[in-house]
N, C-alpha and C positions, 0 to 999 in steps of 0.2 A: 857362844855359838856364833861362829863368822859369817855373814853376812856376806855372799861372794861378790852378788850383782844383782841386777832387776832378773836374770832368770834362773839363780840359782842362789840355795842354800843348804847350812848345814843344821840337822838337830842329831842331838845325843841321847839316846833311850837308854834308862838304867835299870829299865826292868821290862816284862812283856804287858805288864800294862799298863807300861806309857807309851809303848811302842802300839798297842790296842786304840789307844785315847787318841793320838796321831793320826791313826786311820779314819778314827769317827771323824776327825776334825776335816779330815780330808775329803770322805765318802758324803757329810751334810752338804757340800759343795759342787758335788759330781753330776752332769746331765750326760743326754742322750745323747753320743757322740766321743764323750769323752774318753780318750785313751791314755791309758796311764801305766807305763812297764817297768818292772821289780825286776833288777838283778841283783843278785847276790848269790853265797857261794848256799850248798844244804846246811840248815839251820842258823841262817842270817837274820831270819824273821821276816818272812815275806810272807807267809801265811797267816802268821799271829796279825800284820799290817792288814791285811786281806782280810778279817775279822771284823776289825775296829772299821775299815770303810762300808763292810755290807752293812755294820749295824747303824753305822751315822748316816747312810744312805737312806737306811727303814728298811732293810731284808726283813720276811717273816723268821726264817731261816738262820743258824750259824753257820759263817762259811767254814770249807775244811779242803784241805789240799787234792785238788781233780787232777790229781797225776795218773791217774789209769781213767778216768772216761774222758781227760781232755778239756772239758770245756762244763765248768758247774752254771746252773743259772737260777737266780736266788731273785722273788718276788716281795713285791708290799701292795700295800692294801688298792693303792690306786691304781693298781694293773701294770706297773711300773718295772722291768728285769733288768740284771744288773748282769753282768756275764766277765765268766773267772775262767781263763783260761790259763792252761799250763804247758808251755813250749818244751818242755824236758825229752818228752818221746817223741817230739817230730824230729824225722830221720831223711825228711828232704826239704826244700821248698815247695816243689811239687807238692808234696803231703798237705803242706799247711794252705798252700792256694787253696785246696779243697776246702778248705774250712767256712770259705769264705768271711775272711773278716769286714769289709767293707757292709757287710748286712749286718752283724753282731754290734757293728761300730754305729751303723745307723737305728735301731733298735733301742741300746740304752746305752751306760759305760761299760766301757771294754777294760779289765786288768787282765794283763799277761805279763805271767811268771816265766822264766826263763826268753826274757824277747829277744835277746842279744842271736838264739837261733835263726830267727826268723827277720831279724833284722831289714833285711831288703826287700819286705813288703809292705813294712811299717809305713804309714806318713809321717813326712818330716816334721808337725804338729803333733805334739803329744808330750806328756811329761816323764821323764825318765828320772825311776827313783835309784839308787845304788845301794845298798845294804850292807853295811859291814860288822861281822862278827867282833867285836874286841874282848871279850870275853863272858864268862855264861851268864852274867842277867844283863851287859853291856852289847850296845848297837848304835853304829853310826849313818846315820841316814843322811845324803846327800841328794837331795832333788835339783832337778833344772827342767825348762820348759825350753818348748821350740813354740814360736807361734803368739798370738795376741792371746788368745784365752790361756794358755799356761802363765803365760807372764799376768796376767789377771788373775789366775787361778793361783799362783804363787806368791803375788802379794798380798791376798786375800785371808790365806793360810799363814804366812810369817806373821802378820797384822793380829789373828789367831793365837797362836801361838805366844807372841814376843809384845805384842801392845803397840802401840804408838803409830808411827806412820811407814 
């Protein structure tokens, strides 16, 4: 697994539940603020990823793909939401202003699926994962962070993951 830089790296999932286990490893990690956007192409595994973090996070809840209500929001026991949003059906920017993410954002973590739509309302802080299909129990995951807490958040996770320093 290459090792890009301080704000970016690669893992390999060979199956959906290690690509689950990634998530947890990522979601025990995650505070109120945090934003963290999944691109990839349909059935990349952004969903299955999107699991593994609500559950490392503490959701009561399993998450599942909010592509028709937009925006899921999945609790734990300390009062705590975690908010799944899904960029697929917005069909403007306008649309997505509405949503107000800057309140979602301030609230708890923010994942959105599909961000690359909405792109130009995102903060330049945040972590972008990429996803790639290589074939049916195989996924390439490529993260990078913008910002001090992603490169925090990033080392934190590979440290996680890979051992050592």
């Amino acid at each position: 697994m290459p090792i890009l830089d301080a704000l970016a790296f690669e893992v390999f999932s060979r199956s959906p539940e290690q690509t689950r286990r990634l998530g947890m490893r990522l979601g025990a990690l995650l505070q109120p603020g945090d934003l963290i956007c999944l691109q990839g192409d349909l059935g990349s595994g952004k969903t299955t990823l999107v699991q593994g973090m609500a559950s490392g996070w503490g959701a009561f809840d399993a998450a599942s793909s909010p592509t028709f209500v937009l925006v899921n929001v999945y609790r734990r026991a300390d009062g705590g939401v975690f908010y799944h949003f899904d960029a697929y059906r917005i069909e403007s920017l306008a649309e997505a202003e509405e949503l107000d993410l800057e309140t979602l954002l301030a609230g708890g973590p923010l994942v959105i699926e599909w961000p690359e739509r909405i792109a130009p309302l995102l903060p330049a802080e945040r972590m972008w994962i990429f996803l790639e299909y290589e074939s049916e129990e195989h996924r390439l995951l490529r993260l990078t962070g913008g910002g001090r807490r992603y490169e925090s958040l990033l080392q934190t996770l590979r440290q996680a993951i890979y051992g050592g320093d």
